[in-house]
N, CA, C and O atoms as a DFTB+ gen file, in Angstrom:
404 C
 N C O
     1  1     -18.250      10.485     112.642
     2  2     -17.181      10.831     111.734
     3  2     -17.218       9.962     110.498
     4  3     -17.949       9.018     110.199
     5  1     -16.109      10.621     109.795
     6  2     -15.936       9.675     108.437
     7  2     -14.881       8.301     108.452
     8  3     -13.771       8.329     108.983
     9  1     -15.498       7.033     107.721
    10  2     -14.614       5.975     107.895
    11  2     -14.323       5.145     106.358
    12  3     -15.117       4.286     105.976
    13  1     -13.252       5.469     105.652
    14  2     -13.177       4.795     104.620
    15  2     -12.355       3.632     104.790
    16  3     -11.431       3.485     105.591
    17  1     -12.846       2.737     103.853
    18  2     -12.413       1.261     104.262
    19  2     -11.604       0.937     102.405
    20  3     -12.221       0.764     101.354
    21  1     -10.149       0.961     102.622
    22  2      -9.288       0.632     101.548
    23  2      -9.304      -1.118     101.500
    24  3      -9.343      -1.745     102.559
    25  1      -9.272      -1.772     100.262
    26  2      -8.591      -2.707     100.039
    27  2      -7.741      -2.774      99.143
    28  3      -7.763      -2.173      98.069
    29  1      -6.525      -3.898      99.740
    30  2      -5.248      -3.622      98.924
    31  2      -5.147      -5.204      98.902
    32  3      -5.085      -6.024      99.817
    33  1      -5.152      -5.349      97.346
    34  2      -4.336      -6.898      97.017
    35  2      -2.933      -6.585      96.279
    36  3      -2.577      -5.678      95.526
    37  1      -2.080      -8.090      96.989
    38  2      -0.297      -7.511      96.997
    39  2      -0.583      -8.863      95.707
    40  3      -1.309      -9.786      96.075
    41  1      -0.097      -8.914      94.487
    42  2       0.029      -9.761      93.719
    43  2       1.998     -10.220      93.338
    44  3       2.688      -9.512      92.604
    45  1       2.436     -11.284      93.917
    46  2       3.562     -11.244      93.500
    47  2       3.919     -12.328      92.309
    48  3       3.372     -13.431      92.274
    49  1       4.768     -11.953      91.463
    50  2       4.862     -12.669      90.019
    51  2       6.625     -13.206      90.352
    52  3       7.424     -12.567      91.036
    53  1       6.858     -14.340      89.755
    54  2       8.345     -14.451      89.424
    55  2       8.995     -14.932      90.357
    56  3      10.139     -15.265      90.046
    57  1       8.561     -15.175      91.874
    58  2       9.479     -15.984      92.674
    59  2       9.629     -16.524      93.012
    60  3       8.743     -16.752      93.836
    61  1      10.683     -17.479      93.045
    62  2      10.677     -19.104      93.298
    63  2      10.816     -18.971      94.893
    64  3      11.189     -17.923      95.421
    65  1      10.514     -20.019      95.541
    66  2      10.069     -20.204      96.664
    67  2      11.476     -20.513      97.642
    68  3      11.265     -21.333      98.536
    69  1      12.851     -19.965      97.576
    70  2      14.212     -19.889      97.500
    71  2      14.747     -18.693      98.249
    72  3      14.435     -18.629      99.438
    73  1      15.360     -17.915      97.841
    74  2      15.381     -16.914      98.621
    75  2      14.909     -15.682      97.638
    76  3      14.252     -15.666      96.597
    77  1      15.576     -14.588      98.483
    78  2      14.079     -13.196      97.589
    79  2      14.826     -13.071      95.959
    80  3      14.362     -12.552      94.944
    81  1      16.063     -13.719      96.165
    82  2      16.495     -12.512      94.743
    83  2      16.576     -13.714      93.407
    84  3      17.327     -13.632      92.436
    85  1      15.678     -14.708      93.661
    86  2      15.428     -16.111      92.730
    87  2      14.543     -15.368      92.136
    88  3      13.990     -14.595      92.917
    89  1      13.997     -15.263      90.447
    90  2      12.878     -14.708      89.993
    91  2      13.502     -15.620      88.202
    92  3      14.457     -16.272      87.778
    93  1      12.225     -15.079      87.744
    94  2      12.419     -15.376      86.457
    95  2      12.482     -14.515      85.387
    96  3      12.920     -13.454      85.832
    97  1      12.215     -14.393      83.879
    98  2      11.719     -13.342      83.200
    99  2      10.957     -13.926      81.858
   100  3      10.690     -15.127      81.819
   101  1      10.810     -13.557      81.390
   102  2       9.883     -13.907      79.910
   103  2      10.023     -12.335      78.699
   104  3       9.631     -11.177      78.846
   105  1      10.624     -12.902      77.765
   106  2      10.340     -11.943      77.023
   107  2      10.629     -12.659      75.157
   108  3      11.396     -13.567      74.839
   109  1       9.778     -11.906      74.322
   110  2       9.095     -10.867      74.456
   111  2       7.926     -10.980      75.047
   112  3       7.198     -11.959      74.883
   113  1       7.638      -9.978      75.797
   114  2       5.982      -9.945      76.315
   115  2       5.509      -8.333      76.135
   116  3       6.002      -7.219      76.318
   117  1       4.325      -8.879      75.691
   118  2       3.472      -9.521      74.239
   119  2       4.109     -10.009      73.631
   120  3       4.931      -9.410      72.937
   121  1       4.009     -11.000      73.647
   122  2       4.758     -12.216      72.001
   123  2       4.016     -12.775      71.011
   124  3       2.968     -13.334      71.337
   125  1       4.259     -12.749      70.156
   126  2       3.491     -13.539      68.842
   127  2       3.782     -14.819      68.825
   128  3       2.767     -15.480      69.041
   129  1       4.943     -15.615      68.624
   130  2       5.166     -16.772      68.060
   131  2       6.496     -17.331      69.127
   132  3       7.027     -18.411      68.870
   133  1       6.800     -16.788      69.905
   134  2       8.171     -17.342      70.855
   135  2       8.322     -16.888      71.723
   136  3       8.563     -15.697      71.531
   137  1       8.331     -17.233      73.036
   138  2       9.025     -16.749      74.488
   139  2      10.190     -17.412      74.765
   140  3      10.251     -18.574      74.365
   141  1      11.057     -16.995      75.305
   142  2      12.592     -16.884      75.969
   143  2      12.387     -15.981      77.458
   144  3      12.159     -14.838      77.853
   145  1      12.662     -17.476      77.996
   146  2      12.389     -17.678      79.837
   147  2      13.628     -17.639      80.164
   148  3      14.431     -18.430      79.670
   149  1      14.059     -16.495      81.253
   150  2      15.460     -16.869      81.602
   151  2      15.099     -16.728      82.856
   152  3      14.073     -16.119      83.163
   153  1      16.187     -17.468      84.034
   154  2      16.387     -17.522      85.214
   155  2      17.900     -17.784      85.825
   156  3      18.576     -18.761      85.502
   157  1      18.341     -16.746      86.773
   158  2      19.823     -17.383      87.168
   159  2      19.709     -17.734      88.510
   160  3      20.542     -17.493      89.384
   161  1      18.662     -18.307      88.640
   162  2      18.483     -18.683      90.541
   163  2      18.153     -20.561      90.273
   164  3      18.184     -21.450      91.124
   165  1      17.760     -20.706      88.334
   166  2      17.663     -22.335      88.919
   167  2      19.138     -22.633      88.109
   168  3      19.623     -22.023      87.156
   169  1      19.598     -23.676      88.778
   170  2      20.837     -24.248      88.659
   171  2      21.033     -24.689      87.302
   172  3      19.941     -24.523      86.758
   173  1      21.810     -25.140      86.507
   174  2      22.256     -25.704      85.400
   175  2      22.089     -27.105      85.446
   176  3      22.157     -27.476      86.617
   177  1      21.867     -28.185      84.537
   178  2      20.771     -29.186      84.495
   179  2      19.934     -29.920      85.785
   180  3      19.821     -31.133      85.963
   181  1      19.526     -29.116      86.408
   182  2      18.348     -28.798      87.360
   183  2      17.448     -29.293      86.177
   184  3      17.614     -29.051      84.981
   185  1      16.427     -30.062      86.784
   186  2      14.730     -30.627      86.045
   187  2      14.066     -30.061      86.529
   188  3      13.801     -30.207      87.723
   189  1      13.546     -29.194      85.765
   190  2      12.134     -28.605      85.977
   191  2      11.197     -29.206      85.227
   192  3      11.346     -30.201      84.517
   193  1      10.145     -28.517      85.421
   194  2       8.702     -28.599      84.642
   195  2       8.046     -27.492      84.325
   196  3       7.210     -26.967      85.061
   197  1       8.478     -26.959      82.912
   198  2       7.574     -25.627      82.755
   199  2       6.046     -26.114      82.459
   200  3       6.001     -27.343      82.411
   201  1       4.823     -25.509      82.255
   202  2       3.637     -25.401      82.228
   203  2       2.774     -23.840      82.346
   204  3       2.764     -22.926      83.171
   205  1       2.185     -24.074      81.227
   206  2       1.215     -23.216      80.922
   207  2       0.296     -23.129      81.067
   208  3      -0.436     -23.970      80.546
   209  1      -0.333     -21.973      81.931
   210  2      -2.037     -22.351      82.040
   211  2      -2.300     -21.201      81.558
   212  3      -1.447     -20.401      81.172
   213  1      -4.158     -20.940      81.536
   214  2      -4.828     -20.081      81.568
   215  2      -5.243     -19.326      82.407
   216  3      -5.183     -19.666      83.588
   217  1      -5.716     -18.241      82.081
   218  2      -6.350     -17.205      83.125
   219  2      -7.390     -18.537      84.100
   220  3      -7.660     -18.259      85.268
   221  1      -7.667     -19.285      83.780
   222  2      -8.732     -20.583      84.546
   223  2      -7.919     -21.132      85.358
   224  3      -8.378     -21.316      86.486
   225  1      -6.724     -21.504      85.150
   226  2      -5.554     -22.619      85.409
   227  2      -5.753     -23.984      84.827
   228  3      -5.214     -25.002      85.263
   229  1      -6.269     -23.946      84.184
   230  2      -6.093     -25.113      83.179
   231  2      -4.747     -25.069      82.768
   232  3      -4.134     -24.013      82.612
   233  1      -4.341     -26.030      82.615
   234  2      -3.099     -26.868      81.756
   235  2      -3.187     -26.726      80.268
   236  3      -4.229     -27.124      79.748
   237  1      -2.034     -26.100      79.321
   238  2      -2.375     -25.767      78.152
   239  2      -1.374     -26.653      77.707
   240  3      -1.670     -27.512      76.876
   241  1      -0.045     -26.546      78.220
   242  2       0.812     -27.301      77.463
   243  2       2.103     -27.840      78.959
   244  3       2.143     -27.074      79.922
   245  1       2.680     -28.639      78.973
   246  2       3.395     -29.027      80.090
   247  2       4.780     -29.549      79.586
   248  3       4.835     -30.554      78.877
   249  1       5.818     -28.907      79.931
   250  2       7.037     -29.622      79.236
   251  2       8.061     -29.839      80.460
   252  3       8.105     -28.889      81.241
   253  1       8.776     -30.784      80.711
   254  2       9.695     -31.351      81.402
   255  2      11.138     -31.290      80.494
   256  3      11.265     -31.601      79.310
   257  1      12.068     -30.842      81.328
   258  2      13.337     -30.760      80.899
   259  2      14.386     -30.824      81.648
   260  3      14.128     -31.109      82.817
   261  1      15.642     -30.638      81.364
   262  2      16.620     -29.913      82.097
   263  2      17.137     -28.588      81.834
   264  3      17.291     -28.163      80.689
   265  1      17.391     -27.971      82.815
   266  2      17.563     -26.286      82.964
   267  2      19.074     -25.788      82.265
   268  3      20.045     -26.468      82.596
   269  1      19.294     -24.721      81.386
   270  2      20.297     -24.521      80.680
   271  2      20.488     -23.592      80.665
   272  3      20.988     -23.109      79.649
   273  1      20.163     -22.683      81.939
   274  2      20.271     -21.107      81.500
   275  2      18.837     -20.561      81.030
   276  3      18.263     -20.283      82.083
   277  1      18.288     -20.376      80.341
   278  2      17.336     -19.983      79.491
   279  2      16.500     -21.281      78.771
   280  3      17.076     -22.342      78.529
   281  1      15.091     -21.053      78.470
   282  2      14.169     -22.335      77.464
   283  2      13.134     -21.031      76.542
   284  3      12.497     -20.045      76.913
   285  1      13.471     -21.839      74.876
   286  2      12.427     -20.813      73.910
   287  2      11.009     -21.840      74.115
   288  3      10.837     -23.042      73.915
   289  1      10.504     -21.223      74.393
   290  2       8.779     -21.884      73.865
   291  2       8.337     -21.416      72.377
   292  3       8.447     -20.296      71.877
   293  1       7.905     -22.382      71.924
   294  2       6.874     -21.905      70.766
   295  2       5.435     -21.799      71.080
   296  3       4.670     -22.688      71.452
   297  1       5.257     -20.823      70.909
   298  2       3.634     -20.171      71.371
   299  2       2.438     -19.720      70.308
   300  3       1.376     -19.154      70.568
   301  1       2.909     -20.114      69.150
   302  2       2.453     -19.744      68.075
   303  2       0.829     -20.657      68.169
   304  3      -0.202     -19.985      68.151
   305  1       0.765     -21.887      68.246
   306  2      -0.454     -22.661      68.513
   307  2      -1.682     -21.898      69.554
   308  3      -2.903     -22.033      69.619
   309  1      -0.711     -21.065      70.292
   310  2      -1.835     -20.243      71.503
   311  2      -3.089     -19.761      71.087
   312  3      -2.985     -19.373      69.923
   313  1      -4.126     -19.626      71.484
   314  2      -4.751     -18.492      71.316
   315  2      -4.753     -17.155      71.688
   316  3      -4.420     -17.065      72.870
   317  1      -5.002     -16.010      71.149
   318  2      -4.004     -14.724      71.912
   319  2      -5.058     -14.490      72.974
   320  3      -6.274     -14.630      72.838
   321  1      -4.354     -14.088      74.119
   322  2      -5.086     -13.537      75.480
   323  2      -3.740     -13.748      76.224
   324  3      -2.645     -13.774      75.663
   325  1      -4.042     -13.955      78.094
   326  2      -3.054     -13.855      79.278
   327  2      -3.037     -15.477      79.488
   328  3      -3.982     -16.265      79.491
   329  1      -1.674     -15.698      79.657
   330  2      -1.219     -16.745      80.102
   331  2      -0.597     -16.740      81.198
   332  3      -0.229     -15.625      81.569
   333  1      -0.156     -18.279      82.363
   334  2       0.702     -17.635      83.270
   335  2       1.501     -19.264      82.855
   336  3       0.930     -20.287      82.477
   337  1       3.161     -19.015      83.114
   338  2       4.147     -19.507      83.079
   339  2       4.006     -19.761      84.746
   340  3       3.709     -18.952      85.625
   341  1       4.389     -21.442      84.856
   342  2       4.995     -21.642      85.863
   343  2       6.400     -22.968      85.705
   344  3       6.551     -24.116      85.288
   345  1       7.223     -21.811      86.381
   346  2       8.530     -23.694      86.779
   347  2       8.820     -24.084      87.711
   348  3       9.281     -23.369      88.600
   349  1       8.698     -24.995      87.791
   350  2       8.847     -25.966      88.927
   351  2      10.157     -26.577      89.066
   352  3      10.664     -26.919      87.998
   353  1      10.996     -26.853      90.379
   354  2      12.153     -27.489      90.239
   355  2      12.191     -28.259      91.624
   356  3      11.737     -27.522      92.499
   357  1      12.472     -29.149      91.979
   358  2      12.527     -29.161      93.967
   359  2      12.742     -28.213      94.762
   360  3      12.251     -28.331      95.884
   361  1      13.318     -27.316      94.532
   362  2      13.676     -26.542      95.368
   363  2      12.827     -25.436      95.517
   364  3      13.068     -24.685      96.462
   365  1      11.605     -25.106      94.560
   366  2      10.797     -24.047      94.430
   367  2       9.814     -24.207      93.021
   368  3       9.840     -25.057      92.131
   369  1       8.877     -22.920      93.242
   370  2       8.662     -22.764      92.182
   371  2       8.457     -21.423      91.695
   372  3       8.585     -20.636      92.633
   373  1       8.189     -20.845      90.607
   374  2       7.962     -19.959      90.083
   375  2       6.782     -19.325      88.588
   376  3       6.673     -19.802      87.459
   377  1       6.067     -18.110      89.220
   378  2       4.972     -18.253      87.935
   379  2       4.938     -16.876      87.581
   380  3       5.237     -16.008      88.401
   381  1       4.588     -16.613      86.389
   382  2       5.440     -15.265      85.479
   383  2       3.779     -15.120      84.336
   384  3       3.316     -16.043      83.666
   385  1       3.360     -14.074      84.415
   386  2       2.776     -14.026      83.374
   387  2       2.421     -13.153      82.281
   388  3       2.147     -11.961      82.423
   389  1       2.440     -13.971      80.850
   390  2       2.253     -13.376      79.893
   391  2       1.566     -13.348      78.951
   392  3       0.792     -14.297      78.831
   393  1       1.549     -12.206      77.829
   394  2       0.750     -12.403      76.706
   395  2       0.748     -12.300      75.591
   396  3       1.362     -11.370      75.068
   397  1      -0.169     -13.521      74.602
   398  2       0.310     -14.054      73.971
   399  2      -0.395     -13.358      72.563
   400  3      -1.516     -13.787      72.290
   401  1      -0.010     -12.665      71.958
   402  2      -0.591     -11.501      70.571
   403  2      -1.345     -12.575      69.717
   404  3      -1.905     -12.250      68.670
């Protein structure tokens, strides 16, 4: 008989390691010159660590803060291609990705 053999990769984006309905967002995506990261699952001055890598995972840019609701990045220095956003907080983390025009 006949035997086809499927593969399926599950890729999940956006969730902090918390419970299911913690996620993040990024927009605009495609962006030219600014992203605006929002999240309502990390707490209000909660320290994170956002960081940017490459499609490689290299480290592009790394910023430490406290959490306020929302953080703008300036992305204008990028080179355009796919990036992935990750934040980090104790309690989890989370990685979102986007691209940069």
């Amino acid at each position: 008989g006949c035997q086809i053999s499927v593969g399926i990769v599950i890729v999940i984006n956006g969730v902090l390691n918390l419970n299911s309905d913690n996620s993040i967002s990024i927009f605009p995506n495609p962006a030219y010159d600014q992203i605006t990261i929002k999240s309502s699952s990390i707490h209000s001055n909660e320290p994170v660590v956002l960081s940017i890598t490459d499609l490689l995972g290299q480290p592009i840019r790394v910023e430490k803060m406290k959490w306020v609701g929302n953080a703008d990045i300036n992305i204008k220095s990028l080179a355009s291609g796919i990036y992935f956003l990750q934040i980090k907080s104790e309690r989890g983390a989370a990685v979102q990705k986007f691209i940069k025009e």
